[in-house]
N, C-alpha and C positions, 0 to 999 in steps of 0.2 A: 473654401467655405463660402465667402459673399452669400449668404442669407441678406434677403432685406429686414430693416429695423426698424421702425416707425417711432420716433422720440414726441412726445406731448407735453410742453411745459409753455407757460404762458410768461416764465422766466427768460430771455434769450440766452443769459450766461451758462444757465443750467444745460440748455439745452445743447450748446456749444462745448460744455466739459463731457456732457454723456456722450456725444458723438465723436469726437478725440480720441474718447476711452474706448468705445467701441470699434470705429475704426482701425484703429491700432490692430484689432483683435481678428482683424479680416474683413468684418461686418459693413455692406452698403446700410447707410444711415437715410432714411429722409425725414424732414422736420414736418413741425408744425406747433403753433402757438395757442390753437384755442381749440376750442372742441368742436366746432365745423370744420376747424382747416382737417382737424384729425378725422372727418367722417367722409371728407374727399381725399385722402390719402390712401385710405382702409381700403379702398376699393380696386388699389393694385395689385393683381394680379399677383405679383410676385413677391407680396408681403407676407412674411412670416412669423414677427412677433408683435406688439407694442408695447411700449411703456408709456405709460398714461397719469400725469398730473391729473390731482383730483381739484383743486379750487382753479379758476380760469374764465374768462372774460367770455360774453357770450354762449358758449353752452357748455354747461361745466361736464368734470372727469366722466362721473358716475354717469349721468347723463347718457354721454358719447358712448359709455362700455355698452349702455342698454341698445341704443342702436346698433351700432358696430356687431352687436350678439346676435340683431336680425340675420346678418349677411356672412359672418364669415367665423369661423369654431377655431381660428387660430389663436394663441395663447397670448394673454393682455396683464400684461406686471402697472399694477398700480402704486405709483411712487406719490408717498405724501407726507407732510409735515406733521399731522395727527396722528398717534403712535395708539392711541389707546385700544385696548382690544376691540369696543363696541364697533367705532372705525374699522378696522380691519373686517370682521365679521361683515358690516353692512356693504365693503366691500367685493368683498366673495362672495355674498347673498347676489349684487347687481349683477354679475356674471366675471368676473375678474380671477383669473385665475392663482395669482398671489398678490403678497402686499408685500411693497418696500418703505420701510420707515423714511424720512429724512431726518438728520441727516444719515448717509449711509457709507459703508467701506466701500470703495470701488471695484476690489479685487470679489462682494461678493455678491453684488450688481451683477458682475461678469457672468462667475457662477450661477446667479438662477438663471441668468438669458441661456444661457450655455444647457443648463439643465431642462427648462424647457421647449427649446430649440429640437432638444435628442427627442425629447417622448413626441412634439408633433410630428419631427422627421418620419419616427420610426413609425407611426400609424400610418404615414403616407408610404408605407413601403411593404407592398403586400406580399414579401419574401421574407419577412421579421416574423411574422406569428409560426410559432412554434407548434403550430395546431394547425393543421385544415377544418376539420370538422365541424359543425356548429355544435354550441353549446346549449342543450334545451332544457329547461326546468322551468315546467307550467306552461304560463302565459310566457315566458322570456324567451328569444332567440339570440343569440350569442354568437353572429358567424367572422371568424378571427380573420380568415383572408381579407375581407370585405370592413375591416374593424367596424361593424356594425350592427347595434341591436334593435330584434325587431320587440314589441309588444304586440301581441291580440295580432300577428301580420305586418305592423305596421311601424316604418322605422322613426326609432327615435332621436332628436337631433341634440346629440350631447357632444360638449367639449371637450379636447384630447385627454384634459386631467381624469373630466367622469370618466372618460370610455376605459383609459387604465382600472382602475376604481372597480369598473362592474368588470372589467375581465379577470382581475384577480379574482372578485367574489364569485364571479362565475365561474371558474377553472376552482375552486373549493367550495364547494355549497354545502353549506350546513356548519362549515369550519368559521370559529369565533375571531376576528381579526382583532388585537388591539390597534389603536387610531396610531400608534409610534410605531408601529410593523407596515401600517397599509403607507403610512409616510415614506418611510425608508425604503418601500419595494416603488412604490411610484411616481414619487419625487427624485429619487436615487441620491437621496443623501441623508446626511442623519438630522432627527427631527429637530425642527424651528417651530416652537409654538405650533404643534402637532392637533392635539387635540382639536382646538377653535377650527383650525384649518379644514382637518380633514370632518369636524362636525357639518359646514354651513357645507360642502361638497356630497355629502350624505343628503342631507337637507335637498338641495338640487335637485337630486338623481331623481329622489324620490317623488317629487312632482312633477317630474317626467314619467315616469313608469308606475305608480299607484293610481289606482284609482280613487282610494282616499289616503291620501298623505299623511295626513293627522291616525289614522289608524292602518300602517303598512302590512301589508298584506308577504311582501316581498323581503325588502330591506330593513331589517330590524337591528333594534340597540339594546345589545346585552349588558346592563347598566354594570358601571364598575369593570369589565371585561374589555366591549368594546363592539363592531361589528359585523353582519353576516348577511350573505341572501338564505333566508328559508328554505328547504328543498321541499318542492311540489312533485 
């Protein structure tokens, strides 16, 4: 396994129980206490996840995700003591790929790292897609080897979660997704707070690839149902 792990807590003791637990689990840990130490860390090479305190001394969680989102599309678990949905959502707005409540179980800590550990891997492994072909509808380029979409030509830089996201909907265009189906196929497990989740992830995409967000062209919401890319 040894995946690297990048732990963010401005806690030391936290930061020492999460790497224990990780550890254990195969996982190279490396630390950091505040949100610059974690924006010189992000920058190894060899890192594959983060978990990212959000309150913290000098540059806080959210902060650090918005930067960190410059450089690198690997998957960022925001762990905080604010539970309330508004929180989570503004988390997965900044670029954050989940949210972990504090306090939390350990064994499902493990779980999401573990879960999405599998969907980055598997992007990075141009022998997984199930497809060669590119996928085209309109303006969209969809080519599965490459897990990359282009718009108008030109590619777009979305996160391992979106790219799952738009390859389902691209591999069924026109087909209405509920948000507890697109959960369960690309998170791979059964839905947590589904909806919020997979809403502000829609949200994303869609300002990546519309030209007007506010009125999509593409990715549409079948209110009550759930979602779809349009077929052009």
């Amino acid at each position: 396994m040894n995946e690297t792990i990048l732990v963010v807590d401005d806690d030391a003791e936290i930061v020492r129980a999460i790497s224990i637990l990780l550890e254990k689990e195969g996982y190279r840990v490396l630390k950091a206490y505040n949100g610059l130490q974690a924006l010189e860390q992000a920058l190894d090479p060899a890192l594959r996840l983060i978990l990212m305190d959000v309150m913290m001394p000098q540059l806080e969680g959210l902060s650090a995700v918005l930067k960190i989102r410059e450089k690198r599309n690997l998957p960022i678990l925001i762990l905080s003591a604010k539970s309330e949905d508004t929180d989570k959502v503004l988390g997965l707005s900044m670029g954050a790929d989940d949210y972990i409540a504090k306090p939390f179980h350990p064994q499902e800590l493990v779980a999401r790292v573990r879960s999405h550990l599998r969907r980055y891997t598997q992007l990075g492994d141009v022998n997984h897609a199930p497809g060669t072909d590119a996928l085209v509808n309109g303006r969209l380029r969809y080519l599965p080897e490459e897990h990359t979409l282009l718009v108008d030509g030109e590619a777009v830089r979305l996160t391992a979660t979106e790219l799952k996201i738009v390859e389902l909907l691209m591999r069924h265009v026109g087909r209405v997704f509920p948000a507890e189906e697109i959960y369960r196929r690309v998170w791979q497990e059964e839905p947590y707070s589904a909806e919020n989740t997979v809403m502000v992830h829609i949200r994303r995409i869609r300002e990546k690839i519309e030209l007007n967000p506010k009125e999509p062209e593409y990715l549409k919401v079948v209110w009550g149902i759930g979602y779809k890319i349009e077929k052009h």
